[in-house]
LUMLUMDREN-2810 file (N, C-alpha, C; in Angstrom, 1 decimal):
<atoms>
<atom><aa>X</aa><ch>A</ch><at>N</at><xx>-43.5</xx><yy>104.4</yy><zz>39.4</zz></atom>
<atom><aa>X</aa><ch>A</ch><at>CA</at><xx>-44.3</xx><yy>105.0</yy><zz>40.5</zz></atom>
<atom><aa>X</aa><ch>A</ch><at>C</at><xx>-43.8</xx><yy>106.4</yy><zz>40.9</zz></atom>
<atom><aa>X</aa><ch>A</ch><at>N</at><xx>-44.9</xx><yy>107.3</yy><zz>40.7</zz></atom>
<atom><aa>X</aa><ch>A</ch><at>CA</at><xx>-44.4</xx><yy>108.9</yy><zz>41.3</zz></atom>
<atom><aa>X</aa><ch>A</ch><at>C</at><xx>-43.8</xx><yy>109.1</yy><zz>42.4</zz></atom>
<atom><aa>X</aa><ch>A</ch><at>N</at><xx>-44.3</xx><yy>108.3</yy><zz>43.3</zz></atom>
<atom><aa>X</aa><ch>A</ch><at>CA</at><xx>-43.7</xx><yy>108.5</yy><zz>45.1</zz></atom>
<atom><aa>X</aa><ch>A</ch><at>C</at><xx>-42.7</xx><yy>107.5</yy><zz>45.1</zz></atom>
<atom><aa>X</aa><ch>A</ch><at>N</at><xx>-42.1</xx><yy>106.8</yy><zz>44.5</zz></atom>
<atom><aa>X</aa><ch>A</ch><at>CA</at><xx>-40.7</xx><yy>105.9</yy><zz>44.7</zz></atom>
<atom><aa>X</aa><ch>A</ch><at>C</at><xx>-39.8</xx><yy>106.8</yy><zz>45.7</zz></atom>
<atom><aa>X</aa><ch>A</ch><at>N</at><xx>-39.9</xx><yy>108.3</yy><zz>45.1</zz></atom>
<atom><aa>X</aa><ch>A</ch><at>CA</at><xx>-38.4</xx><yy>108.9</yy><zz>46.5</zz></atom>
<atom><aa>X</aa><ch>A</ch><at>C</at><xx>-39.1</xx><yy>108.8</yy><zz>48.0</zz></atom>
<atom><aa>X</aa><ch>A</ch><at>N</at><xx>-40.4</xx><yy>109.2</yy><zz>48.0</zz></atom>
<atom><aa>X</aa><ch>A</ch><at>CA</at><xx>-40.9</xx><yy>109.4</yy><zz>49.3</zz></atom>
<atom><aa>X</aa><ch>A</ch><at>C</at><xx>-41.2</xx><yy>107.5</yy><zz>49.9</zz></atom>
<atom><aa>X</aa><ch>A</ch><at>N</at><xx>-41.6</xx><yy>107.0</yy><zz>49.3</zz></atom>
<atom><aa>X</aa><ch>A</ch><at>CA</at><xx>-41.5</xx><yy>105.5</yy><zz>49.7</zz></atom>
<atom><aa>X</aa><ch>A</ch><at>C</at><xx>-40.2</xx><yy>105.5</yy><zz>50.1</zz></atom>
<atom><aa>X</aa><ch>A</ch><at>N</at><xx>-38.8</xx><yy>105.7</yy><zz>49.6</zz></atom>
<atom><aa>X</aa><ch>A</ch><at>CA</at><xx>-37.9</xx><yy>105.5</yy><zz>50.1</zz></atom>
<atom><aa>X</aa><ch>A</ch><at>C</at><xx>-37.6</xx><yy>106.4</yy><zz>51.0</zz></atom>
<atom><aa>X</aa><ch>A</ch><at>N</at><xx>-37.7</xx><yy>107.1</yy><zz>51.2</zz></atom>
<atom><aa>X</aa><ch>A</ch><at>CA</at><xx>-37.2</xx><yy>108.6</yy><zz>52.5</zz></atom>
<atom><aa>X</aa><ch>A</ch><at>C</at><xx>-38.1</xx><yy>107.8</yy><zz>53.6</zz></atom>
<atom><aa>X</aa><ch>A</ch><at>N</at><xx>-39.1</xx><yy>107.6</yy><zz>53.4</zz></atom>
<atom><aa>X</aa><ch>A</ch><at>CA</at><xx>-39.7</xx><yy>107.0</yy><zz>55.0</zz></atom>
<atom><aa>X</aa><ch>A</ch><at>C</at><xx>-39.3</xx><yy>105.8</yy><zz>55.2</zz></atom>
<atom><aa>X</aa><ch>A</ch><at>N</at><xx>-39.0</xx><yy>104.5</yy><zz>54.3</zz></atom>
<atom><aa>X</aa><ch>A</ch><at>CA</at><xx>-38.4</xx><yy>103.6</yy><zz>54.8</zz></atom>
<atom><aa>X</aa><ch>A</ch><at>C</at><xx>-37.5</xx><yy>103.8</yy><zz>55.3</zz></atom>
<atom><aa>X</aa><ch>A</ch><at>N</at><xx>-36.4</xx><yy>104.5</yy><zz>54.8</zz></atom>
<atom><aa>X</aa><ch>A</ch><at>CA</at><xx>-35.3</xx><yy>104.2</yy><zz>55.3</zz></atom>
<atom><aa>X</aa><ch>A</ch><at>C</at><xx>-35.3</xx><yy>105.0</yy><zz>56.6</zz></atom>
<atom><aa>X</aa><ch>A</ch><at>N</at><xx>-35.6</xx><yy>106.3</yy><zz>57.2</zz></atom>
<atom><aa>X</aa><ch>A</ch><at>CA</at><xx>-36.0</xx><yy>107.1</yy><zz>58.0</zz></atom>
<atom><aa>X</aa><ch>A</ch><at>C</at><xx>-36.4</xx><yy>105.7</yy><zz>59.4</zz></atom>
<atom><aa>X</aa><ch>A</ch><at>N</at><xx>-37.7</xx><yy>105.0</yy><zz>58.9</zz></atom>
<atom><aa>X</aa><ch>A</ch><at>CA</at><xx>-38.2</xx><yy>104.2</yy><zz>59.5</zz></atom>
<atom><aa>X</aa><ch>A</ch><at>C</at><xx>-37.7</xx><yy>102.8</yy><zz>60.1</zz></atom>
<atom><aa>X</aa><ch>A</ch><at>N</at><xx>-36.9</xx><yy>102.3</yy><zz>58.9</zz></atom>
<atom><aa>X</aa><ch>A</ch><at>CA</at><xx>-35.4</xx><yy>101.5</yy><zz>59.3</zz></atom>
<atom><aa>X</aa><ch>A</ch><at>C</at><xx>-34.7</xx><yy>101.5</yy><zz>60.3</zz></atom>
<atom><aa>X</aa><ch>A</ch><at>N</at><xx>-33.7</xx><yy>102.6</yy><zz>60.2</zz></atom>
<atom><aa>X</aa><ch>A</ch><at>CA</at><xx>-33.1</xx><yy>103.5</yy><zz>60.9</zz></atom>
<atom><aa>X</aa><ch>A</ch><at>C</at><xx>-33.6</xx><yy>103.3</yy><zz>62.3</zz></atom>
<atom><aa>X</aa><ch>A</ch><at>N</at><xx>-34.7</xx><yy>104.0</yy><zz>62.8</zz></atom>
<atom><aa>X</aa><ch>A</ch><at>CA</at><xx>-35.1</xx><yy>104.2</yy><zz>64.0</zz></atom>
<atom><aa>X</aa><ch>A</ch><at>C</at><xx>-35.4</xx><yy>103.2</yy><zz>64.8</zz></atom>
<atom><aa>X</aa><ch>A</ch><at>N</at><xx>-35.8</xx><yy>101.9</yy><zz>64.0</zz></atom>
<atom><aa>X</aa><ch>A</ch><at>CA</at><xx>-36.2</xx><yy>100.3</yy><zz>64.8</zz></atom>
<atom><aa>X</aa><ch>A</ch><at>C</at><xx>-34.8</xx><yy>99.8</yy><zz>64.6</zz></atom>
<atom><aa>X</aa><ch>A</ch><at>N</at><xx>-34.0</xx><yy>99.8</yy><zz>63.9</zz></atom>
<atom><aa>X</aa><ch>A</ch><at>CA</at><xx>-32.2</xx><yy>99.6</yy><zz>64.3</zz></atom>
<atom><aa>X</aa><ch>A</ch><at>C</at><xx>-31.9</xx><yy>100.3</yy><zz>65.3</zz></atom>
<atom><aa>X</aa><ch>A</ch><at>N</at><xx>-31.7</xx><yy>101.6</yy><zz>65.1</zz></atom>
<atom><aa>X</aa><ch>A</ch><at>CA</at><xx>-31.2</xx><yy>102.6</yy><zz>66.7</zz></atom>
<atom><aa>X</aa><ch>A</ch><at>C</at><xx>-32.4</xx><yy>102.1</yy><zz>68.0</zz></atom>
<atom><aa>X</aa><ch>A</ch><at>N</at><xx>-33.0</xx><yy>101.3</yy><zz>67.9</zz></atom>
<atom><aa>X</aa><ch>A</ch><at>CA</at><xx>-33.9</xx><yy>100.9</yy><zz>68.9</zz></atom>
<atom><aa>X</aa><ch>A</ch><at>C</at><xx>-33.7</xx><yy>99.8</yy><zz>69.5</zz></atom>
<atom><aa>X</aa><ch>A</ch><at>N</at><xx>-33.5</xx><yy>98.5</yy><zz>68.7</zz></atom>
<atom><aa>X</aa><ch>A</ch><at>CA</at><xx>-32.9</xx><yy>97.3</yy><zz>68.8</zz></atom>
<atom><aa>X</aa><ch>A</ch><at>C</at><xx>-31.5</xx><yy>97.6</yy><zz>69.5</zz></atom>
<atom><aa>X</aa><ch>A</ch><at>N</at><xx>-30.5</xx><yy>98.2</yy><zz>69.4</zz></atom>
<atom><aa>X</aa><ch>A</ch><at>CA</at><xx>-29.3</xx><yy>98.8</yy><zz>69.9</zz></atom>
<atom><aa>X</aa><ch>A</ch><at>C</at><xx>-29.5</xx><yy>98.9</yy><zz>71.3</zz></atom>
<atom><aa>X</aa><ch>A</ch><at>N</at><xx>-30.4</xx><yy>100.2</yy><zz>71.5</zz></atom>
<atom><aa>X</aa><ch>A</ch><at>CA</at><xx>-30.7</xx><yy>101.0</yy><zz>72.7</zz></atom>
<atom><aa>X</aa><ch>A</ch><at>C</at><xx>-31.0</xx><yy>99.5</yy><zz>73.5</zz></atom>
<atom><aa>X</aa><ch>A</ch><at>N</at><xx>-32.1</xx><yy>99.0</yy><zz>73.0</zz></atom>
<atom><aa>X</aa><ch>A</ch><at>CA</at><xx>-32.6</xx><yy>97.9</yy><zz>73.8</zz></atom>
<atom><aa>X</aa><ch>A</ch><at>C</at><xx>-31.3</xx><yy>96.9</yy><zz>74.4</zz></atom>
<atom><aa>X</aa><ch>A</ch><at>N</at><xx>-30.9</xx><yy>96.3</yy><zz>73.2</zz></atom>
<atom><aa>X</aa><ch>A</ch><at>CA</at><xx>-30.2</xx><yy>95.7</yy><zz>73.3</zz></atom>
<atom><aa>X</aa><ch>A</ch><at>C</at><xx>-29.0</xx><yy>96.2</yy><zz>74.3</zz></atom>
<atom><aa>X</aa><ch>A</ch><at>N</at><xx>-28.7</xx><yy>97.3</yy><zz>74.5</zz></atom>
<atom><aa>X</aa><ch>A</ch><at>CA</at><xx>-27.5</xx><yy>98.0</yy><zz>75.3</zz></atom>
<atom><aa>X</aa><ch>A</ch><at>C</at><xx>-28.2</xx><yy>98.0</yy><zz>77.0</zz></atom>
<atom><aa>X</aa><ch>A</ch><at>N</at><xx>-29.5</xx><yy>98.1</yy><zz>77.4</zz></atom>
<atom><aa>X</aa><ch>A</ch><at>CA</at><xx>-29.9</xx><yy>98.2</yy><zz>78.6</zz></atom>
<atom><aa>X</aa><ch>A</ch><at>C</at><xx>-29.9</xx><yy>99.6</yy><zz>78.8</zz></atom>
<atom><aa>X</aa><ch>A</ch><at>N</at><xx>-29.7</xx><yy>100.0</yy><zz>80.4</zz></atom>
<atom><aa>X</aa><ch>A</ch><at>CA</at><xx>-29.4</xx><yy>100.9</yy><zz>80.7</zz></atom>
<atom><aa>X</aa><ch>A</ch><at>C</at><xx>-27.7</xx><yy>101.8</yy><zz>80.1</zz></atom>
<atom><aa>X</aa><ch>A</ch><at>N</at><xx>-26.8</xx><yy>100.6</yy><zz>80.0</zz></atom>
<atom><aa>X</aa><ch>A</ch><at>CA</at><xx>-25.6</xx><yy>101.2</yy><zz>79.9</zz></atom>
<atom><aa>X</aa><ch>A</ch><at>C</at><xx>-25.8</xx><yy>101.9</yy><zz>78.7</zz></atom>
<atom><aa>X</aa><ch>A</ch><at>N</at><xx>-26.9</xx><yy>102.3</yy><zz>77.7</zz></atom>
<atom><aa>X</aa><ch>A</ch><at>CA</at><xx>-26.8</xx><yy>102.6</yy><zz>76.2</zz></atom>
<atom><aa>X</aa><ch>A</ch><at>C</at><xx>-27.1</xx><yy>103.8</yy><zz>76.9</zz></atom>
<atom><aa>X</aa><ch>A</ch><at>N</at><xx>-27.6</xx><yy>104.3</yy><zz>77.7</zz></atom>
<atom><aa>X</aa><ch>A</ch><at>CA</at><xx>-28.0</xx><yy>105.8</yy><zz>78.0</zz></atom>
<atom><aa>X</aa><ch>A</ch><at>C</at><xx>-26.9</xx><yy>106.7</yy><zz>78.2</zz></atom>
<atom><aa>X</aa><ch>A</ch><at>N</at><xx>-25.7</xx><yy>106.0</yy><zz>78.7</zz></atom>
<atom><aa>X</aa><ch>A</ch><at>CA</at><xx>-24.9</xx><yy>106.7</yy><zz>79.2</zz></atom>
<atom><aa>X</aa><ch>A</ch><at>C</at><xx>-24.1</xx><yy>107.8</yy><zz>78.5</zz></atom>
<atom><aa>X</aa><ch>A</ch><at>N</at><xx>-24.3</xx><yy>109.2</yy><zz>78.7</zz></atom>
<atom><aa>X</aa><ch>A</ch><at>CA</at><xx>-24.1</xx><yy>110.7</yy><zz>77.6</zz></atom>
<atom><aa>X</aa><ch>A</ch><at>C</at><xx>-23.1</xx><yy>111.1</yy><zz>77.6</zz></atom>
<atom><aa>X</aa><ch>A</ch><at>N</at><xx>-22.5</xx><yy>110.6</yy><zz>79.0</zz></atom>
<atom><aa>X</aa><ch>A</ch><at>CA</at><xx>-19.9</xx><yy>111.3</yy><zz>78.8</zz></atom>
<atom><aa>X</aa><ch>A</ch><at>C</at><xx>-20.0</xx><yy>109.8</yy><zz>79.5</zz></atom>
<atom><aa>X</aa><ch>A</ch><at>N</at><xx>-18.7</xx><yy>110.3</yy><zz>78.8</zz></atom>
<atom><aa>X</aa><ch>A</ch><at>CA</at><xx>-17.7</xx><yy>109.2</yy><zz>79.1</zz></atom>
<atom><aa>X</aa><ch>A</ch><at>C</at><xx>-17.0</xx><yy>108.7</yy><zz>78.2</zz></atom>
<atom><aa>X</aa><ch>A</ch><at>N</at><xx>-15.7</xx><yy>107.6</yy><zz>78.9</zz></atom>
<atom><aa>X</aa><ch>A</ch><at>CA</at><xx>-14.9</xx><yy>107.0</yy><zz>78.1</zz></atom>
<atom><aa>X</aa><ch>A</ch><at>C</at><xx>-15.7</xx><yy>105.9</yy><zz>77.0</zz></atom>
<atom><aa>X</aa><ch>A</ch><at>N</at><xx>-15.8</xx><yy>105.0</yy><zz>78.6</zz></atom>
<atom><aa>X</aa><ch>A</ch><at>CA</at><xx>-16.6</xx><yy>103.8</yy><zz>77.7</zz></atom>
<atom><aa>X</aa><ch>A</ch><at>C</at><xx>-17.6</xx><yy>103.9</yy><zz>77.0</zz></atom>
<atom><aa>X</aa><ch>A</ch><at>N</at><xx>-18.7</xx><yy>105.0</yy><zz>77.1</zz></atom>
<atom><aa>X</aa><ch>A</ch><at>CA</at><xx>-19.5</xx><yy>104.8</yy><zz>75.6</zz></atom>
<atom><aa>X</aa><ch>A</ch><at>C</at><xx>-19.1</xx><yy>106.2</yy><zz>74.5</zz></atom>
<atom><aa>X</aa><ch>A</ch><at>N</at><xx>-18.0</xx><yy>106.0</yy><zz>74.7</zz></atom>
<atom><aa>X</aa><ch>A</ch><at>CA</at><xx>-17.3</xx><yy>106.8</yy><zz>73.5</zz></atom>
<atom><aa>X</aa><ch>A</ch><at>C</at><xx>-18.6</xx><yy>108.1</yy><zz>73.5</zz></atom>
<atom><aa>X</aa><ch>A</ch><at>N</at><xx>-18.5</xx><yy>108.6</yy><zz>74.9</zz></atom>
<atom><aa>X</aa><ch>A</ch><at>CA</at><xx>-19.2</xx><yy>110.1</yy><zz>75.0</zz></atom>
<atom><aa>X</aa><ch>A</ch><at>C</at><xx>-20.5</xx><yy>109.9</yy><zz>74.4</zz></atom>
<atom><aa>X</aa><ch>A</ch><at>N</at><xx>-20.9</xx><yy>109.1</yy><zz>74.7</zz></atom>
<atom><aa>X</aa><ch>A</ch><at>CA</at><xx>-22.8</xx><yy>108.8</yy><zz>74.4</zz></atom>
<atom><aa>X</aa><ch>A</ch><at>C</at><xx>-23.1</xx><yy>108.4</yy><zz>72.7</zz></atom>
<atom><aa>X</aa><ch>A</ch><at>N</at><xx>-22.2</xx><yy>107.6</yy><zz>72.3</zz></atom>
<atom><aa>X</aa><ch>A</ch><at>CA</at><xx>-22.2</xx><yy>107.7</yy><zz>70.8</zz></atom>
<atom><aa>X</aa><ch>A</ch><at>C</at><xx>-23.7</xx><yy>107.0</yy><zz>70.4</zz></atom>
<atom><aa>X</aa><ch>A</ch><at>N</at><xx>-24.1</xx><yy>106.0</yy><zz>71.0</zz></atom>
<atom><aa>X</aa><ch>A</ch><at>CA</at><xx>-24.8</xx><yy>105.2</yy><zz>70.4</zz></atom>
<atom><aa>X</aa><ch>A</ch><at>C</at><xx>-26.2</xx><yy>105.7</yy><zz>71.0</zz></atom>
<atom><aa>X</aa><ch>A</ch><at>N</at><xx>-26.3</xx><yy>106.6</yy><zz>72.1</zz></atom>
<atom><aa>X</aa><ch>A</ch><at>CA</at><xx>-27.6</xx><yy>107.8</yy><zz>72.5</zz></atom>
<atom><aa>X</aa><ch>A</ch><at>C</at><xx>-27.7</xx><yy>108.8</yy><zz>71.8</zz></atom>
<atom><aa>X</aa><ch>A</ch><at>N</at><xx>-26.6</xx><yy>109.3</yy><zz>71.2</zz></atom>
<atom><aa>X</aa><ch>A</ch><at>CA</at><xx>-26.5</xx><yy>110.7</yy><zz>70.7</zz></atom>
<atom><aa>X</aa><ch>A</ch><at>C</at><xx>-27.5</xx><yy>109.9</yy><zz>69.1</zz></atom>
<atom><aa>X</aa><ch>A</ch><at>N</at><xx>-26.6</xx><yy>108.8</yy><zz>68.7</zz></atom>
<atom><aa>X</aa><ch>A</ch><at>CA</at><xx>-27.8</xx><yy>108.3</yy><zz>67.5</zz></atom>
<atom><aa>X</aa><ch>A</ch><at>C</at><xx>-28.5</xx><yy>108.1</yy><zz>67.3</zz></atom>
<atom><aa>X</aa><ch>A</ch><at>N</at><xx>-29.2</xx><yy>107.4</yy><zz>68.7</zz></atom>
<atom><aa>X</aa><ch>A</ch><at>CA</at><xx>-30.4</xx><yy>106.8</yy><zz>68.8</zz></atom>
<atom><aa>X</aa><ch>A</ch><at>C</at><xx>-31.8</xx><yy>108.3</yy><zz>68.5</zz></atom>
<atom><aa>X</aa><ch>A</ch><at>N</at><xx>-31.2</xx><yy>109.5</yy><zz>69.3</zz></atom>
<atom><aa>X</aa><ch>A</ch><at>CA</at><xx>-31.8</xx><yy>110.5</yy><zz>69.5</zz></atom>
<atom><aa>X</aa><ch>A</ch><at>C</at><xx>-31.9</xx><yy>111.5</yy><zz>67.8</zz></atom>
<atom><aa>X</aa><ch>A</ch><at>N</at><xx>-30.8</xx><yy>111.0</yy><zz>66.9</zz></atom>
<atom><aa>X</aa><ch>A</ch><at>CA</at><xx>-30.4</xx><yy>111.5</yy><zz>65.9</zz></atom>
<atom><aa>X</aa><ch>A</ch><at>C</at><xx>-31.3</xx><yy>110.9</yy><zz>64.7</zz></atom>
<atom><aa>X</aa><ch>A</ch><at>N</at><xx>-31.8</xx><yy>109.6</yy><zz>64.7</zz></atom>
<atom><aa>X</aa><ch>A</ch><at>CA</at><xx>-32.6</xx><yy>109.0</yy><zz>64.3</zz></atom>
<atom><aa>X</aa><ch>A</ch><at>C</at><xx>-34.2</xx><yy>109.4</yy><zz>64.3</zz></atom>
<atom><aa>X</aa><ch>A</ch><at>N</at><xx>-34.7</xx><yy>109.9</yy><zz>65.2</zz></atom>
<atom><aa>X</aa><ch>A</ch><at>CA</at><xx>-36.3</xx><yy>110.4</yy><zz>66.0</zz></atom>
<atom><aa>X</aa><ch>A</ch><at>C</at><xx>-35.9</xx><yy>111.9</yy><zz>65.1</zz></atom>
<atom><aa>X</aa><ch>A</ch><at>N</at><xx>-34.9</xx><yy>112.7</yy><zz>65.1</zz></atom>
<atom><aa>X</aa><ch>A</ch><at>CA</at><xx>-35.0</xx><yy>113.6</yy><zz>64.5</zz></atom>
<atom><aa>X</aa><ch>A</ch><at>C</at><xx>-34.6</xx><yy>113.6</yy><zz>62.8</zz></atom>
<atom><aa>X</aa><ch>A</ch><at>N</at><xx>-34.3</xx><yy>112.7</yy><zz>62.2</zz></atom>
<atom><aa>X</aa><ch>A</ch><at>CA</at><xx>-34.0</xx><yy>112.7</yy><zz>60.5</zz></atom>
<atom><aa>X</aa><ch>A</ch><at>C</at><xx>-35.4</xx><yy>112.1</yy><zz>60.0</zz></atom>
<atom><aa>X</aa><ch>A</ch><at>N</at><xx>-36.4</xx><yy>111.4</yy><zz>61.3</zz></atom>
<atom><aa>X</aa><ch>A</ch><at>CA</at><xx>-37.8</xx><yy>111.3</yy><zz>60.8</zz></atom>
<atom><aa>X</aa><ch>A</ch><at>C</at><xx>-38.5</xx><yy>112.3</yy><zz>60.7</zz></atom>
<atom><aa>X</aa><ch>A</ch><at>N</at><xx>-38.1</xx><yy>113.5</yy><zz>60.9</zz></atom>
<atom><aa>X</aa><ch>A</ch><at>CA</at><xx>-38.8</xx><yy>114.9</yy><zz>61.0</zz></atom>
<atom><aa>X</aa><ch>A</ch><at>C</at><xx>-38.1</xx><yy>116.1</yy><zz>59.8</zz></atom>
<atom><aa>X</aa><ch>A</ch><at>N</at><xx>-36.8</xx><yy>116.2</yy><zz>60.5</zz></atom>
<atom><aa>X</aa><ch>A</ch><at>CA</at><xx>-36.5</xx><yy>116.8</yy><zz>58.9</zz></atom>
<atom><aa>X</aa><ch>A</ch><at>C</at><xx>-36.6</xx><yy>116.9</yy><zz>57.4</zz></atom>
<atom><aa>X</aa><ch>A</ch><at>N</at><xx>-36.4</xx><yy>117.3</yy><zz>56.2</zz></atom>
<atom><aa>X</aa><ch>A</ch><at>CA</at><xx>-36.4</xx><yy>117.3</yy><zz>55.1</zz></atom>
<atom><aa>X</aa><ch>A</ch><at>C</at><xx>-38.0</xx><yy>116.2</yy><zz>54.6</zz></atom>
<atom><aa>X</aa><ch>A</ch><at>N</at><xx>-38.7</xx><yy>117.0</yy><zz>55.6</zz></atom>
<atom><aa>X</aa><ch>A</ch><at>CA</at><xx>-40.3</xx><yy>116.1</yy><zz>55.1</zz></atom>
<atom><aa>X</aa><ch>A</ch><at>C</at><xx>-41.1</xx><yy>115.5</yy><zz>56.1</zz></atom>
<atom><aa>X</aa><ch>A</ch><at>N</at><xx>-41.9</xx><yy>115.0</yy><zz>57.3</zz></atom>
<atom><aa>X</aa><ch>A</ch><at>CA</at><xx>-41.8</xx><yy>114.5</yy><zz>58.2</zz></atom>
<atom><aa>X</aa><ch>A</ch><at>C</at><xx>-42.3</xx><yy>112.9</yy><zz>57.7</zz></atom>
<atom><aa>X</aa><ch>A</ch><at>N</at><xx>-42.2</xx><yy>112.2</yy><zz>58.5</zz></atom>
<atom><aa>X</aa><ch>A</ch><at>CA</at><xx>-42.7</xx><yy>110.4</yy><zz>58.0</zz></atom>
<atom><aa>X</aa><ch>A</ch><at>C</at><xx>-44.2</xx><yy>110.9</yy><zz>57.5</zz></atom>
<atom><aa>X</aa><ch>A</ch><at>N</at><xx>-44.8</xx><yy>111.5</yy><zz>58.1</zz></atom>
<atom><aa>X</aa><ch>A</ch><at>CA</at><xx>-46.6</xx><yy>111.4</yy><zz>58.1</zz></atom>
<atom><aa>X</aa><ch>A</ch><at>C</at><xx>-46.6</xx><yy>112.8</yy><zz>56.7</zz></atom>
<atom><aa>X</aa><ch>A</ch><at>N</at><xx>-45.9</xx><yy>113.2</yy><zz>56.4</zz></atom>
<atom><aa>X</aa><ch>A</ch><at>CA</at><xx>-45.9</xx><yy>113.5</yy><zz>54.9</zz></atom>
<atom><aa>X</aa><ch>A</ch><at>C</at><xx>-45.5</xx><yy>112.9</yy><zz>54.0</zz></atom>
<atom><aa>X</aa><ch>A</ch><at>N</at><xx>-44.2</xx><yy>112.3</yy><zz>54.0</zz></atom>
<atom><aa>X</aa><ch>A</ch><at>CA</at><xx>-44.1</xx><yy>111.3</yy><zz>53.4</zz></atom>
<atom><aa>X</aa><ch>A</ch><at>C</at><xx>-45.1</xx><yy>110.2</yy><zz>52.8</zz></atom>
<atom><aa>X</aa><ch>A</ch><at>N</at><xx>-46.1</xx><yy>110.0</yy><zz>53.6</zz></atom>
<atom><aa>X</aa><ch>A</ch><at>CA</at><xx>-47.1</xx><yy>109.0</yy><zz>53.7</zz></atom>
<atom><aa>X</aa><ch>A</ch><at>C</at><xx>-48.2</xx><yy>109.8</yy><zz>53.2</zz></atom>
<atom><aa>X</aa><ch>A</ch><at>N</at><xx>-48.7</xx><yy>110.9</yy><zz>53.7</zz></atom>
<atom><aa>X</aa><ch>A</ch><at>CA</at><xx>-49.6</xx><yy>111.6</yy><zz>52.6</zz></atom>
<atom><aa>X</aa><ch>A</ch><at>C</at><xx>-49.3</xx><yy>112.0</yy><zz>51.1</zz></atom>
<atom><aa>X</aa><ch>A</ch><at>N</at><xx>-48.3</xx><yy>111.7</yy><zz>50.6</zz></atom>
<atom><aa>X</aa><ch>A</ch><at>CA</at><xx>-47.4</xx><yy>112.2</yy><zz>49.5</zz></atom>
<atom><aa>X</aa><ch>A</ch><at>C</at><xx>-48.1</xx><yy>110.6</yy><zz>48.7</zz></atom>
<atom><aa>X</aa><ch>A</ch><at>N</at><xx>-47.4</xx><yy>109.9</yy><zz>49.6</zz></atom>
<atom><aa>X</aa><ch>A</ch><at>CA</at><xx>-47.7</xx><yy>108.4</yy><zz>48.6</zz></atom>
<atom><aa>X</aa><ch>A</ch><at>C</at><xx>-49.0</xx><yy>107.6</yy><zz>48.5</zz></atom>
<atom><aa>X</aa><ch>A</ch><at>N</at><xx>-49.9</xx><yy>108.1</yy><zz>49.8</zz></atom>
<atom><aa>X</aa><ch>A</ch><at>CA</at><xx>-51.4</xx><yy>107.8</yy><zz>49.6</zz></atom>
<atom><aa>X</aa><ch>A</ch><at>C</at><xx>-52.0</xx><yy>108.5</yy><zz>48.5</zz></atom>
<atom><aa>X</aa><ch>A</ch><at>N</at><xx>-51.9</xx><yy>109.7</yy><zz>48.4</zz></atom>
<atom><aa>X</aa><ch>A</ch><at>CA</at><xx>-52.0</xx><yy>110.6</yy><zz>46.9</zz></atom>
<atom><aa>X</aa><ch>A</ch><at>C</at><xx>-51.8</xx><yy>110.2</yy><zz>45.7</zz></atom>
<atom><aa>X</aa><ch>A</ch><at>N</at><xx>-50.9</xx><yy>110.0</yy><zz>45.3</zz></atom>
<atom><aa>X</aa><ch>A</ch><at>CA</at><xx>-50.1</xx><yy>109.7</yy><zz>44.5</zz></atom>
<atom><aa>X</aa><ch>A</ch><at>C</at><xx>-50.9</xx><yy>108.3</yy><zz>43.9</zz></atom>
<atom><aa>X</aa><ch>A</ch><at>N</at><xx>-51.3</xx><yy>107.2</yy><zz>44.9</zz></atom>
<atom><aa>X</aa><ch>A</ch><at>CA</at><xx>-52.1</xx><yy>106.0</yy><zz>45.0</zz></atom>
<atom><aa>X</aa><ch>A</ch><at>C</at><xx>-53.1</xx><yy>106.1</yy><zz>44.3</zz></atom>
<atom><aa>X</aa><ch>A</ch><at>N</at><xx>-53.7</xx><yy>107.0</yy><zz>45.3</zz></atom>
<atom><aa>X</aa><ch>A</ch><at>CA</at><xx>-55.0</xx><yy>106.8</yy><zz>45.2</zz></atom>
<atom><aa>X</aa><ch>A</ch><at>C</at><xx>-55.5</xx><yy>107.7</yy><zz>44.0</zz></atom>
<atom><aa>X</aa><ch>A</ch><at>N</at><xx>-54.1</xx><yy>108.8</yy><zz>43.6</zz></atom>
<atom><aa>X</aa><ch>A</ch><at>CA</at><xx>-54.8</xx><yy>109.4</yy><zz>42.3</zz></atom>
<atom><aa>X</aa><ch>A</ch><at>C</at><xx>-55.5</xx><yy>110.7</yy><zz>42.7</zz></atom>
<atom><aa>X</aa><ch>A</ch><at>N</at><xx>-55.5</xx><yy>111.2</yy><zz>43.9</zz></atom>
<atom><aa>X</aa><ch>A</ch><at>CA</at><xx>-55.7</xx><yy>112.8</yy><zz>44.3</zz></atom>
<atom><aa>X</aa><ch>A</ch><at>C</at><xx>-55.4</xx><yy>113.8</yy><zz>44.1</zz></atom>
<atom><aa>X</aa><ch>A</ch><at>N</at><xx>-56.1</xx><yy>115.0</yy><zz>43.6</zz></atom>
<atom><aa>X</aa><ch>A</ch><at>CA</at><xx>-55.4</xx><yy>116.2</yy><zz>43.3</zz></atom>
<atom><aa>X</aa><ch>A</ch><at>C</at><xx>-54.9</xx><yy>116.8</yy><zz>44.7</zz></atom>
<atom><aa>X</aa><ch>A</ch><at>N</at><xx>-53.2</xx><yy>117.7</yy><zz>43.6</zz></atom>
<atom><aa>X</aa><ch>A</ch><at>CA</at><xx>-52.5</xx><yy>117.7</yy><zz>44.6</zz></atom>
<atom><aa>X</aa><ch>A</ch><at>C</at><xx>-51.1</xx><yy>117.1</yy><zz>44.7</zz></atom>
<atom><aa>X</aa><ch>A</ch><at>N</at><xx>-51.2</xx><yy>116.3</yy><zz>44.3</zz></atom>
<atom><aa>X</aa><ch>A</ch><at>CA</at><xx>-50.3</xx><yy>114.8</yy><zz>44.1</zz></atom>
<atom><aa>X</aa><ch>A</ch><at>C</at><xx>-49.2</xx><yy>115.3</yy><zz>43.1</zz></atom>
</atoms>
């Protein structure tokens, strides 16, 4: 399959972001918190936030996904 890398860049991209979500959730309010000791200086916000943005770099998800509809369905272009 031509798009195997881009099938994989958005999954994992997409992974990623419902794990860092599950977390957040799972953390409540205290997952927000951005200094400090106890959340090791916003570690698990700073990721959560770092996640939303690796779905946009190096390709965005919704190109990703036009890449592999292409590819599918056999479109010039592709």
């Amino acid at each position: 399959m031509a798009a195997f890398s881009s099938v994989l860049k958005y999954y994992g991209a997409e992974l990623n972001k419902r794990r860092y979500e599950l977390l957040m959730s799972a953390g409540g309010t205290d997952a927000l918190e951005w200094e400090g000791a106890r959340s090791q200086e916003g570690a698990l916000a700073r990721a959560w936030l770092r996640t939303k943005a690796n779905s946009i770099e190096g390709g965005t998800s919704e190109v990703q996904l036009n890449i592999v509809a292409k590819r599918l369905l056999g479109l010039p272009g592709a």
